[in-house]
N, C-alpha and C positions, 0 to 999 in steps of 0.2 A: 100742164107741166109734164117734162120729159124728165123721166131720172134713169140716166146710163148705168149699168153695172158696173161700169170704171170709167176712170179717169181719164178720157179719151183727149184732152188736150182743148184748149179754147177756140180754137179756129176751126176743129172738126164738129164739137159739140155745139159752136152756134150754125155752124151749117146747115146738123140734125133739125138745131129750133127754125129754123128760115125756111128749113122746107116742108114743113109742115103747118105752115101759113100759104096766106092769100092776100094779106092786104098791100093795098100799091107802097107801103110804106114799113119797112122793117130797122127796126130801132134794138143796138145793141148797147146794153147797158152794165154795169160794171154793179155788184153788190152791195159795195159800199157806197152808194150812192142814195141821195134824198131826192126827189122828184117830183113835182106836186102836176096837175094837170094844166096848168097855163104853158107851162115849158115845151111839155107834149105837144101842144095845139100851136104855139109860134112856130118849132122846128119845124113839125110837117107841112104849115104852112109855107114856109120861106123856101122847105126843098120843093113843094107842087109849084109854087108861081113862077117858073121860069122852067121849059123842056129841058134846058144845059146843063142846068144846079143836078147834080148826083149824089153827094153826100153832103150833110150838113153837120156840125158839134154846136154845143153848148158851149157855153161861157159857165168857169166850174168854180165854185167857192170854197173857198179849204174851210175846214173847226176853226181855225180863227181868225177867218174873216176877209183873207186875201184871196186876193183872184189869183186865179192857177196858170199859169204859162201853159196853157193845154193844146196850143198850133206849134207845128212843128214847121222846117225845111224838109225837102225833100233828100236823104241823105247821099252825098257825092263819095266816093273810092277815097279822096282825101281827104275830105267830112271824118269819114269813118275810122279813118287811121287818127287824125288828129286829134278826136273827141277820145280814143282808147287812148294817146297818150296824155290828154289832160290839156293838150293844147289850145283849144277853147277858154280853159281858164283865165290862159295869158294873152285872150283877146288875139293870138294867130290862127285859131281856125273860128269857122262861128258855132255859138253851140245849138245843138240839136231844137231845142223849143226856144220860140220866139220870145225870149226873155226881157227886149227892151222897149216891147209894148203892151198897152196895157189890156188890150181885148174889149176895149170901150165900145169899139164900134163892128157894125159887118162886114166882111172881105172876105176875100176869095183867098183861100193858103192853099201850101201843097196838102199838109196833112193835116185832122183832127184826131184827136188821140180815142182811142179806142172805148174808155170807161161810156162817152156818150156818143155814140156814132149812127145816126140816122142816115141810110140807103133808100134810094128806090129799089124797089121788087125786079123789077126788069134789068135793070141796071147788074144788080146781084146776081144775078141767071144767067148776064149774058159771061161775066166776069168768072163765071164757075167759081163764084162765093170765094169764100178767105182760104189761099193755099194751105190746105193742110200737112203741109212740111213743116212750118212753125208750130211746135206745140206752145205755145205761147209767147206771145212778143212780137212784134216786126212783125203782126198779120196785117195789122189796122196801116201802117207805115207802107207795105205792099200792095195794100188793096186800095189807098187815096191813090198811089203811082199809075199801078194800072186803071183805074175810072180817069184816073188825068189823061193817061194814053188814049184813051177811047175817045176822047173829047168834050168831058164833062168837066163841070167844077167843084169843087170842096169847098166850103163854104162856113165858118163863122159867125153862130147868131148869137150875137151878143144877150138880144132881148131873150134868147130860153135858160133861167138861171137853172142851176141845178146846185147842189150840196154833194161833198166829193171829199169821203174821209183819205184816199190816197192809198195803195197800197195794202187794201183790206185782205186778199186773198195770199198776200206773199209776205207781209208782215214776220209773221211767228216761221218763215220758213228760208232764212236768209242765203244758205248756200245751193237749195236749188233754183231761188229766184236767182242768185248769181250765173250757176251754171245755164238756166234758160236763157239770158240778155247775151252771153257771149257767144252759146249756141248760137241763136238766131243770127245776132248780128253777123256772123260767117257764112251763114243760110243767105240774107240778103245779101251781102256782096256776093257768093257766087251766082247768085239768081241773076242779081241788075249788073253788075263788073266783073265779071271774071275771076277767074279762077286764081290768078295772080293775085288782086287786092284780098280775096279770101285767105287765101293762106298767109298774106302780111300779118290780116287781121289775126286769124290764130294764133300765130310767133307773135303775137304784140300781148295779145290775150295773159299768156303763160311767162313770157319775157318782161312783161310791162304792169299789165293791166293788174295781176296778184301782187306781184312784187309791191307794187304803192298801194294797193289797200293794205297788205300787212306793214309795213311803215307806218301807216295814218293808223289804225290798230294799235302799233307799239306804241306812237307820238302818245293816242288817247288814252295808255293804260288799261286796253279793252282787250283782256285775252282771249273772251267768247267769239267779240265780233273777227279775229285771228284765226280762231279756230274755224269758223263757218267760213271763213274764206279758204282755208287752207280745204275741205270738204267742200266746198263748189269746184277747186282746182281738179281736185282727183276725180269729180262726177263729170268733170270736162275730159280730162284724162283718159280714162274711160272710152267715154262716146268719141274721141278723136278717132280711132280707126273708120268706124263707119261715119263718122262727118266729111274723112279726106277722100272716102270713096265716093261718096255725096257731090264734092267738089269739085274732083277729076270727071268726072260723069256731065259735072255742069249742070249741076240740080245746087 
């Protein structure tokens, strides 16, 4: 076990743990997670039996019993605008996780979502691990991209169940888990699109994106949930000078 003296961000702190192994197989797993050891032993076998397979995920089961939409697309410049404006809802863009299957079987996706993400060692090394620019979010989204660019696949094993309470470490902390999802997502698009779709994204962030959480907020009667968004906007706020130097830079 490795314990940091602070809170150095998810993608830098599993870096730390990955490099201080050896085995051909590194397995990143989310807290709130149940794991038993058959799970363990499918993933790594499904990712060793083929040189191409690079990453593989679980098939995730929520507390009550449903399987979790846990593969994603790999997200597009209008993906990304579309889903900040809710357009996904209305069935005009698609949305981010593969919602309209049921993960029954194996296949090859763009992404697996991060709570269970088994690498190969080599793979991760050559990939210089999860960009640590994301301090959380859009690591796992970045890092299936680039193992796809390298010419690997991602991979969906249905047979490794896992138990996936969802949400365990961002629960009780709702406006910085906010302000981290719109950080990042501006983090990706200027990394994979440009500098252009970043800064839509931003103006959508603060134009869009607050604007209808506090609505659905007011609709629900929930002044807490208002309030925590109105404190992710300013923790956004904030960090906006040095995210648009980030952007212009093309980081």
């Amino acid at each position: 076990m490795i314990r940091n003296t602070e809170n150095l961000g998810f993608a830098r702190a599993c870096n730390i743990g990955a490099a201080a192994g050896e085995a051909e197989a590194i397995l990143f797993l989310n807290p709130d997670t149940r794991v038993e050891g058959p799970a363990l032993l499918t993933a790594r076998a499904a990712l060793l039996a083929e040189p191409g397979t690079g990453i593989v995920g679980a098939r995730q089961i929520a507390d009550d019993g449903t399987v979790e939409r846990s593969c994603a697309r790999a997200p597009t410049a209008a993906s990304l605008l579309g889903q900040a404006l809710a357009l996904d809802r209305l069935g005009l863009v698609p949305s981010h996780f593969m919602t309209a299957w049921d993960h029954a079987e194996d296949r090859a996706v763009d992404q697996v979502m991060g709570a269970f993400l088994m690498i190969r060692r080599t793979l991760f090394a050559g990939l210089g691990g999860f960009d640590e620019r994301f301090f959380v979010y859009y690591e796992d989204v970045d890092l299936c991209r680039r193992a796809r660019a390298a010419g690997y696949a991602v991979r969906h094993v249905a047979g490794a169940v896992i138990g996936h309470a969802g949400q365990g470490t961002t629960r009780q902390a709702r406006a910085h888990r906010l302000f981290y999802i719109l950080r990042a997502g501006v983090q990706y698009a200027a990394k994979h699109h440009g500098r252009a779709a970043a800064l839509a994204l931003l103006a959508t962030a603060f134009l869009a994106q607050v604007p209808m959480r506090l609505a659905l907020a007011a609709i629900r009667g929930a002044p807490g949930e208002a309030a925590e968004t109105l404190r992710g906007a300013r923790l956004l706020a904030r960090a906006t000078p040095a995210l648009l130097a980030g952007v212009l830079r093309g980081r």
